[in-house]
N, CA, C and O atoms as a GROMACS GRO file, in nm:
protein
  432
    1UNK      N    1   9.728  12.322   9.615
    1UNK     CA    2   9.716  12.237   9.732
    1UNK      C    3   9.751  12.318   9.856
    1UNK      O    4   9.872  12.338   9.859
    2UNK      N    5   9.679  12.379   9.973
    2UNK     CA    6   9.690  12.393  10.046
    2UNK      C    7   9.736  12.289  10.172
    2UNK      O    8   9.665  12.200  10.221
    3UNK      N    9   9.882  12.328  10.214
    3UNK     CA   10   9.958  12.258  10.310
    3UNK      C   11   9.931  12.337  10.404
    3UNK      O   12   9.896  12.455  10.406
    4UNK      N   13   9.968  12.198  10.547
    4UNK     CA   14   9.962  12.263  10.706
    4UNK      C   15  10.090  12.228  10.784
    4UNK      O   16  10.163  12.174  10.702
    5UNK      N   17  10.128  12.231  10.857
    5UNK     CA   18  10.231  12.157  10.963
    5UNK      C   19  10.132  12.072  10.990
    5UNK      O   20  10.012  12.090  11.014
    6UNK      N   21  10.257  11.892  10.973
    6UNK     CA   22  10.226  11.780  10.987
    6UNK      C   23  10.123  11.733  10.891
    6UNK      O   24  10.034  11.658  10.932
    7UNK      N   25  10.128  11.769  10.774
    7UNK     CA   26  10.080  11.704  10.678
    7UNK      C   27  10.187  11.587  10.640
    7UNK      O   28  10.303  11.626  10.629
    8UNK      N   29  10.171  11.499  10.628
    8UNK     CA   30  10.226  11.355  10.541
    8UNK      C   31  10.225  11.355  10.379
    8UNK      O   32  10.119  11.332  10.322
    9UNK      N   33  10.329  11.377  10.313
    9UNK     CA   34  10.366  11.427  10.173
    9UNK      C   35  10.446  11.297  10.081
    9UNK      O   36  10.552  11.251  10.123
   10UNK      N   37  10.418  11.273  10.023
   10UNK     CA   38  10.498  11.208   9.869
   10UNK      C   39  10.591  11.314   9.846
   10UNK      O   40  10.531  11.412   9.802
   11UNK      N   41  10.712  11.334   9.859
   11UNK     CA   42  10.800  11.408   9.785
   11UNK      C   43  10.878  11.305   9.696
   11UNK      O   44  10.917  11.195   9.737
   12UNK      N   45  10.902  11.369   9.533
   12UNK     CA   46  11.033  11.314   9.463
   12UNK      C   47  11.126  11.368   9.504
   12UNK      O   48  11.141  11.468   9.573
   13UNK      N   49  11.199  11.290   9.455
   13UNK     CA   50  11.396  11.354   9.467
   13UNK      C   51  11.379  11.410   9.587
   13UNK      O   52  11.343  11.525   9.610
   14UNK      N   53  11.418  11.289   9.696
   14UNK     CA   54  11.467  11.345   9.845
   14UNK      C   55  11.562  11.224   9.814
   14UNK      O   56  11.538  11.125   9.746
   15UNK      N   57  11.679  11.259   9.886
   15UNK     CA   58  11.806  11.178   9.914
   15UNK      C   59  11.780  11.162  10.052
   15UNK      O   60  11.713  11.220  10.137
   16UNK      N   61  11.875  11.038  10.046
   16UNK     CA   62  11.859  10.982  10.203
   16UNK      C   63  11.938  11.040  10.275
   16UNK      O   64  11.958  11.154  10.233
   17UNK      N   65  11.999  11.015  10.372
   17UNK     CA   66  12.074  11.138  10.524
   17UNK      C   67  12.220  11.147  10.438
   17UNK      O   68  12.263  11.262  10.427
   18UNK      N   69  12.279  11.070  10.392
   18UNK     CA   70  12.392  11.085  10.353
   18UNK      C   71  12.398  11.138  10.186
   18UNK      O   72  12.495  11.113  10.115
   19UNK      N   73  12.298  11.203  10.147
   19UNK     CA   74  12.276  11.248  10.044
   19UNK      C   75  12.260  11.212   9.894
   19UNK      O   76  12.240  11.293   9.804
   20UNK      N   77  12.272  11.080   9.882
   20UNK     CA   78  12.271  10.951   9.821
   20UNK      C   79  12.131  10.906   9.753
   20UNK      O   80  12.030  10.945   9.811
   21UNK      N   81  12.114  10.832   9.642
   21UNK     CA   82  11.990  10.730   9.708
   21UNK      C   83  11.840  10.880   9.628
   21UNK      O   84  11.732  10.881   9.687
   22UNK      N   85  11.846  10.914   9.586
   22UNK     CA   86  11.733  11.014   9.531
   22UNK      C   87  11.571  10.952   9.504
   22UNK      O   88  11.546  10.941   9.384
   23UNK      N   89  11.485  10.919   9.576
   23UNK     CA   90  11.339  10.852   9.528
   23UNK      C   91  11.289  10.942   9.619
   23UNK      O   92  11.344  11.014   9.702
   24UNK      N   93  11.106  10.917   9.567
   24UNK     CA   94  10.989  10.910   9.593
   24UNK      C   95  11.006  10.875   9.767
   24UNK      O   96  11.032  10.762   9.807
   25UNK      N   97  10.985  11.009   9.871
   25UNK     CA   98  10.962  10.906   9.992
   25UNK      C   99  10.858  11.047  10.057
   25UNK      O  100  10.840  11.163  10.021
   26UNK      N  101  10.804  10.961  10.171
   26UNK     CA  102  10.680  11.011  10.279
   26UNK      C  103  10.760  11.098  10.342
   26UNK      O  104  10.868  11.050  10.378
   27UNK      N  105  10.738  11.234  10.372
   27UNK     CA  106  10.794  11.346  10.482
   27UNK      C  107  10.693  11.395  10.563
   27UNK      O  108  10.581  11.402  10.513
   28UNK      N  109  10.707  11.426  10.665
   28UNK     CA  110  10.550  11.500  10.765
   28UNK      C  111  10.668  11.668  10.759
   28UNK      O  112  10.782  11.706  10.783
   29UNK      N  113  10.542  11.711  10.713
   29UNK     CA  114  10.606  11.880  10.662
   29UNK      C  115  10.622  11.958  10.825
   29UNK      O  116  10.533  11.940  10.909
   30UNK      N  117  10.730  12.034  10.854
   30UNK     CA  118  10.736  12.075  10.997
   30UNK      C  119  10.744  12.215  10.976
   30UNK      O  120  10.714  12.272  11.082
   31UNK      N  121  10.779  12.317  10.860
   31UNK     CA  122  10.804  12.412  10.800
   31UNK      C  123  10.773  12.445  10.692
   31UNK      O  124  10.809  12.372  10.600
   32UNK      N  125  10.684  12.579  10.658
   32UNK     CA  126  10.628  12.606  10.528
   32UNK      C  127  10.673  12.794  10.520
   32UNK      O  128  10.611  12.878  10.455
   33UNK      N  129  10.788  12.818  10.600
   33UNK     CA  130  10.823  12.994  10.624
   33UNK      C  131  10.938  12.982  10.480
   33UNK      O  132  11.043  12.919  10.488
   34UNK      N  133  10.894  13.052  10.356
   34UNK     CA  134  11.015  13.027  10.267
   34UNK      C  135  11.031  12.939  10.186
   34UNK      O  136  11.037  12.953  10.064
   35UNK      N  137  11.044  12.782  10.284
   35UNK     CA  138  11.099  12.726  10.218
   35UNK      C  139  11.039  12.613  10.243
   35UNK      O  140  11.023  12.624  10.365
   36UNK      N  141  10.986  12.494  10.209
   36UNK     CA  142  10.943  12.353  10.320
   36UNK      C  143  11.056  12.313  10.342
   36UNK      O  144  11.149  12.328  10.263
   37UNK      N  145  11.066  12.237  10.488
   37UNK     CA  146  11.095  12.130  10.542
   37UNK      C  147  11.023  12.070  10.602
   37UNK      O  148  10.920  12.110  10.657
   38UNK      N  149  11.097  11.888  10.596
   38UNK     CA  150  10.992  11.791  10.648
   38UNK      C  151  11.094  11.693  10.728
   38UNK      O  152  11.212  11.722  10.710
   39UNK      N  153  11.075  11.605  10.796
   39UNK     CA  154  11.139  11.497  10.837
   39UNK      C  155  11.110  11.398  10.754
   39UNK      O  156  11.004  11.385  10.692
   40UNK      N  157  11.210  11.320  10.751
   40UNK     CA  158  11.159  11.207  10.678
   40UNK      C  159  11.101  11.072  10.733
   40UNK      O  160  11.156  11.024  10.832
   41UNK      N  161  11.006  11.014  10.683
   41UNK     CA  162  10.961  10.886  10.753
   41UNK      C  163  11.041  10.741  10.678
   41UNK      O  164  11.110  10.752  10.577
   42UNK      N  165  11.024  10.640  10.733
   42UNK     CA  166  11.089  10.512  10.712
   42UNK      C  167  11.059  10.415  10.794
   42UNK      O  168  11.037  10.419  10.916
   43UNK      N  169  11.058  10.329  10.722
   43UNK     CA  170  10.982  10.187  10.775
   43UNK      C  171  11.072  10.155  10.834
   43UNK      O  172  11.025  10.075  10.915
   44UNK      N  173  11.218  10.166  10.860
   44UNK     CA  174  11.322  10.100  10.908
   44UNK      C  175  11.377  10.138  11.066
   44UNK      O  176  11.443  10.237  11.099
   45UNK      N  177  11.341  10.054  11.131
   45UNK     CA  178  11.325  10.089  11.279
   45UNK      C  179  11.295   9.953  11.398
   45UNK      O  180  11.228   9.851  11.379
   46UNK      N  181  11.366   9.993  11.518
   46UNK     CA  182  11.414   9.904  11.590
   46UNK      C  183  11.273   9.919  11.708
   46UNK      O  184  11.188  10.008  11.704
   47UNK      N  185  11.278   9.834  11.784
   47UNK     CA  186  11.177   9.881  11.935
   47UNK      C  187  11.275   9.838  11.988
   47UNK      O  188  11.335   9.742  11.941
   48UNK      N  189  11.320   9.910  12.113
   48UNK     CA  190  11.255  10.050  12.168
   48UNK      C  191  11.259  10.203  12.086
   48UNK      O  192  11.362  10.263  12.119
   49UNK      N  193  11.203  10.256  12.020
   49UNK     CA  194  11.225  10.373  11.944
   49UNK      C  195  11.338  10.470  11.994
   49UNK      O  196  11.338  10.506  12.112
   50UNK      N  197  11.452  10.519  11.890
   50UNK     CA  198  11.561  10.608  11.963
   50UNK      C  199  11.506  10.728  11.968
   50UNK      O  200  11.410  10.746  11.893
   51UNK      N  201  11.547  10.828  12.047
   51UNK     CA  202  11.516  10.931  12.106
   51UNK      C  203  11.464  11.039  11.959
   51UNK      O  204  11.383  11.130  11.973
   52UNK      N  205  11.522  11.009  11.842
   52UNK     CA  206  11.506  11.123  11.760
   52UNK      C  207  11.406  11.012  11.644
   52UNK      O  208  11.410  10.994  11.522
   53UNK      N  209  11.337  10.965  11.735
   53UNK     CA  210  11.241  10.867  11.651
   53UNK      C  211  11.102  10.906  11.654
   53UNK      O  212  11.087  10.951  11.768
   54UNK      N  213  10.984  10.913  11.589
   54UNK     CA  214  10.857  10.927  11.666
   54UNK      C  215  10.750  10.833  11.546
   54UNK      O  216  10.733  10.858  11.427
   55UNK      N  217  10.690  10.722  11.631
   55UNK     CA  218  10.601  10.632  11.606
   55UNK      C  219  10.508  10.698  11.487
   55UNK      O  220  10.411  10.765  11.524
   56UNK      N  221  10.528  10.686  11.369
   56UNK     CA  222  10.318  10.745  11.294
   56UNK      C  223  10.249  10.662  11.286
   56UNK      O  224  10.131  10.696  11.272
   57UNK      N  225  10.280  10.516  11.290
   57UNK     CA  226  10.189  10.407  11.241
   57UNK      C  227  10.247  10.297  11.278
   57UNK      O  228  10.349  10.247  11.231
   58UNK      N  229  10.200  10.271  11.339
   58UNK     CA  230  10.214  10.094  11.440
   58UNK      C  231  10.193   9.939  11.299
   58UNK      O  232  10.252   9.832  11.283
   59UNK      N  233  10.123   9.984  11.254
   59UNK     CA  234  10.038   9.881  11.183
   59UNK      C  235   9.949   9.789  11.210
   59UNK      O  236   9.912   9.686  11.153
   60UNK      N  237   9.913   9.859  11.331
   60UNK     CA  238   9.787   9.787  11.390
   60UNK      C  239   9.646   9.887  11.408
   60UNK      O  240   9.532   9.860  11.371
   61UNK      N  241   9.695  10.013  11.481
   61UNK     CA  242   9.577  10.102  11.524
   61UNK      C  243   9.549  10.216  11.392
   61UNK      O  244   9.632  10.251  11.308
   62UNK      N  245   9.392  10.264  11.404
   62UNK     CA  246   9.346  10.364  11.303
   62UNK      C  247   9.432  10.431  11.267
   62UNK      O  248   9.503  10.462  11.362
   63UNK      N  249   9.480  10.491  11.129
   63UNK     CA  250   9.534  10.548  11.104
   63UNK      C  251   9.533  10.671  11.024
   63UNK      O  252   9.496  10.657  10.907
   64UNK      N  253   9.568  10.794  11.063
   64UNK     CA  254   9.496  10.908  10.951
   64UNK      C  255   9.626  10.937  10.840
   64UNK      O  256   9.585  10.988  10.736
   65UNK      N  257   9.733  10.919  10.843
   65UNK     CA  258   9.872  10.966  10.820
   65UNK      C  259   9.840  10.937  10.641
   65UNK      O  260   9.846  11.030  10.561
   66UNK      N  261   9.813  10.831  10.611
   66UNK     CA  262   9.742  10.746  10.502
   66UNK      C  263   9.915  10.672  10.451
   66UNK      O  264   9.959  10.668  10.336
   67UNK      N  265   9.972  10.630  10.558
   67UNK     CA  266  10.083  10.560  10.538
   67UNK      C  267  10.034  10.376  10.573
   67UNK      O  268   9.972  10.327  10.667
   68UNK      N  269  10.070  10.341  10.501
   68UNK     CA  270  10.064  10.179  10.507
   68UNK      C  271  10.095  10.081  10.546
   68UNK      O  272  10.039   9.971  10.545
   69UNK      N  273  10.248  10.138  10.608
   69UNK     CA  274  10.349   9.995  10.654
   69UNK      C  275  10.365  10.086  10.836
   69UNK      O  276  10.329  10.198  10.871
   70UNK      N  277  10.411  10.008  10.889
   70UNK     CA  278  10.508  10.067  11.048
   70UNK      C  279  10.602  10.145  10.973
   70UNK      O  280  10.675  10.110  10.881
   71UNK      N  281  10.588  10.268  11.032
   71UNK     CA  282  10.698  10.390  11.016
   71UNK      C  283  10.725  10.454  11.119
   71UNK      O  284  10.679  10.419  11.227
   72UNK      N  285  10.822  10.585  11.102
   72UNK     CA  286  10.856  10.640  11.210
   72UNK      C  287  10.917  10.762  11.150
   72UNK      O  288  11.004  10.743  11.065
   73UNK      N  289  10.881  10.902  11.186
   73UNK     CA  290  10.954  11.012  11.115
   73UNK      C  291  11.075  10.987  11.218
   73UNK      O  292  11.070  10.942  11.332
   74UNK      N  293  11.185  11.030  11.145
   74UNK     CA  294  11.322  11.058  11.142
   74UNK      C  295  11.354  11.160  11.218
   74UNK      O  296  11.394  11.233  11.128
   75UNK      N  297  11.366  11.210  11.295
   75UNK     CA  298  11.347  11.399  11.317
   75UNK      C  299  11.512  11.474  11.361
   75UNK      O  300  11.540  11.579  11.418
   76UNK      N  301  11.621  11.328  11.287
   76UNK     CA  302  11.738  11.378  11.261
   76UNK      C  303  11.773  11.390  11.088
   76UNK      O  304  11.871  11.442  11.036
   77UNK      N  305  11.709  11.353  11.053
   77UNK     CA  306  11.673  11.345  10.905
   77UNK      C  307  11.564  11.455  10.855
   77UNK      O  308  11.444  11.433  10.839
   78UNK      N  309  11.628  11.566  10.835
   78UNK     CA  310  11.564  11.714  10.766
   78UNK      C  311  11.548  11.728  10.657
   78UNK      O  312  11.655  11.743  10.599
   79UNK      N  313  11.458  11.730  10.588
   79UNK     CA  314  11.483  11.788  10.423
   79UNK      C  315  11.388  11.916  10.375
   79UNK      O  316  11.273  11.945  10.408
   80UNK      N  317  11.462  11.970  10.302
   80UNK     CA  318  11.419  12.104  10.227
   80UNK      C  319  11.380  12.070  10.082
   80UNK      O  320  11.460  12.013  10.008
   81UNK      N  321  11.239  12.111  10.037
   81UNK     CA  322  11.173  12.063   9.909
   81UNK      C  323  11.090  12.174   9.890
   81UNK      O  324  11.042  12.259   9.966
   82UNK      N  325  11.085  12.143   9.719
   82UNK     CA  326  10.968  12.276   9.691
   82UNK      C  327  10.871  12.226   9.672
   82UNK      O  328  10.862  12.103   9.679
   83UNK      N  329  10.758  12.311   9.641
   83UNK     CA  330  10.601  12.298   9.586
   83UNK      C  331  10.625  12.186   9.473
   83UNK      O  332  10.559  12.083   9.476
   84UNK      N  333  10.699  12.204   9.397
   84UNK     CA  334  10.700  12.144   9.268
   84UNK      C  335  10.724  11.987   9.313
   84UNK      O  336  10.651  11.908   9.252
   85UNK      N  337  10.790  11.943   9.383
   85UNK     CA  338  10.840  11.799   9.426
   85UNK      C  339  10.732  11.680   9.492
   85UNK      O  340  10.736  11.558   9.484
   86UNK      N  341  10.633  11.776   9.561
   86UNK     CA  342  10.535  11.748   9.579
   86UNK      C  343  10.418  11.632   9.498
   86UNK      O  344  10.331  11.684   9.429
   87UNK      N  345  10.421  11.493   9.509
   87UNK     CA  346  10.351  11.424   9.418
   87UNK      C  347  10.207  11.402   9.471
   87UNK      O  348  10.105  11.401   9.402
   88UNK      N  349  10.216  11.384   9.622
   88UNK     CA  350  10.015  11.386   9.659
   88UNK      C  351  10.054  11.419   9.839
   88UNK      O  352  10.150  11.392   9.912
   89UNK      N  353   9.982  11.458   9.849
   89UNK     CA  354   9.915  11.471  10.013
   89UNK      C  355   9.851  11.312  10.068
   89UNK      O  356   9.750  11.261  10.021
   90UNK      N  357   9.914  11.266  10.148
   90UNK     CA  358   9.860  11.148  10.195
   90UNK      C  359   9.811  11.105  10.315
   90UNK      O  360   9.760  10.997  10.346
   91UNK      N  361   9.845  11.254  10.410
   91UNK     CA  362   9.757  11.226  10.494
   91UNK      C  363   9.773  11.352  10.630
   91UNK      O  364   9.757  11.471  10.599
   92UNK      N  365   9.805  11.313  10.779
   92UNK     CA  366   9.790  11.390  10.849
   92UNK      C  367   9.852  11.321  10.976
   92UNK      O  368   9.832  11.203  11.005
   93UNK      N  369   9.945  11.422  11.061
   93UNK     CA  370  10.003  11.308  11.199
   93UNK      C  371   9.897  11.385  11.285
   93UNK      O  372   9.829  11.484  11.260
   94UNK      N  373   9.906  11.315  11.378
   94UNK     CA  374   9.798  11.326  11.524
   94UNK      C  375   9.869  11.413  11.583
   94UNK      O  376   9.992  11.404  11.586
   95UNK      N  377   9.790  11.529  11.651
   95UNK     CA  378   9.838  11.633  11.775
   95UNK      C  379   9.987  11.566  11.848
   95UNK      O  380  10.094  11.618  11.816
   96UNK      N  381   9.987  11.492  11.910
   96UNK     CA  382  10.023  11.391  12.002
   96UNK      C  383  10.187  11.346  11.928
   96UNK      O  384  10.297  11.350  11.983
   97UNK      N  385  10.152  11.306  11.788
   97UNK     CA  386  10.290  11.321  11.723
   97UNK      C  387  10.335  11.446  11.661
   97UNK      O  388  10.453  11.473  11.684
   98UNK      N  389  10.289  11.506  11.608
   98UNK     CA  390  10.329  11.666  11.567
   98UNK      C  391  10.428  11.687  11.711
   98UNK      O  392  10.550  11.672  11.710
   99UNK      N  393  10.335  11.729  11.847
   99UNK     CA  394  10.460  11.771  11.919
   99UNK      C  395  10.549  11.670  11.934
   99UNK      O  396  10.662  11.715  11.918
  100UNK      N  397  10.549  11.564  11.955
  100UNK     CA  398  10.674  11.460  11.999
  100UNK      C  399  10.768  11.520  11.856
  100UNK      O  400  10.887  11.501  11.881
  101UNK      N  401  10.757  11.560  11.773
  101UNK     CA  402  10.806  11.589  11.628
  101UNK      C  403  10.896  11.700  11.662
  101UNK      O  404  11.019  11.708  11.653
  102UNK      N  405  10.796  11.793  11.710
  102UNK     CA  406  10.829  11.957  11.766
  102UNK      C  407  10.920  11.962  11.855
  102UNK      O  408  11.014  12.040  11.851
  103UNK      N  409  10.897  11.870  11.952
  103UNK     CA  410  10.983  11.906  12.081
  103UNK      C  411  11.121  11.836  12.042
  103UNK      O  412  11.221  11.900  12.073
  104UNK      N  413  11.141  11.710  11.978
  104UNK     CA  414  11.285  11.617  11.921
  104UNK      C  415  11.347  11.766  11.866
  104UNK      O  416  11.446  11.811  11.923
  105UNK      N  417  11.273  11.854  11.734
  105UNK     CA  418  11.371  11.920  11.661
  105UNK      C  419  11.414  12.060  11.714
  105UNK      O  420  11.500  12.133  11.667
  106UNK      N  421  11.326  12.084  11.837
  106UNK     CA  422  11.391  12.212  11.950
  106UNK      C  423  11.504  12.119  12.022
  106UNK      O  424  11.596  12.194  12.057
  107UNK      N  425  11.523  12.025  12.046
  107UNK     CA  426  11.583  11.963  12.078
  107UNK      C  427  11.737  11.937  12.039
  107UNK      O  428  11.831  11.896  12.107
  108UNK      N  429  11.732  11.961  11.955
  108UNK     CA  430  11.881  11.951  11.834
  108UNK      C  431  11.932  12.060  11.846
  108UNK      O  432  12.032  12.089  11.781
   0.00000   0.00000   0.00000
């Protein structure tokens, strides 16, 4: 499987921020030098979005990400995964979110 930055991934065994909690969840990959990292996405989210938040899917407008519900990558929430963890490719974030992605984790 050829990966890109901001691909939308199925990873197993990611723990949640507090390291806890091990399932199946959606990451948009931000790093492929070594090692992957991804942010993690989650349906769980307030409006107005917090600063280390970035919109992938409204649940209203077209969507390429191939995520289903309202989400939002995390982009204080980092994770490091291998090739192997990898269960499918599901989709792709828009120019537009990649940098809002980019600029949150220069940001930190």
């Amino acid at each position: 499987m050829k990966l890109q930055i901001g691909d939308v991934l199925l990873v197993e065994t990611v723990s949640d921020p507090t390291g806890q909690n091990l399932k199946t969840r959606p990451v948009v990959l931000v790093s492929d030098v070594e090692q992957l990292y991804g942010v993690a996405v989650s349906t769980q989210f307030d409006l107005p979005l917090q600063a280390h938040e970035v919109l992938l899917y409204d649940g209203k407008t077209r969507n390429r990400t191939g995520l289903s519900k309202p989400c939002v990558a995390l982009c204080d929430w980092v994770v490091g995964f291998e090739v192997s963890q990898i269960v499918k490719k599901l989709g792709h974030v828009m120019p537009h979110q990649q940098t809002a992605i980019t600029n949150n984790l220069n940001q930190q």
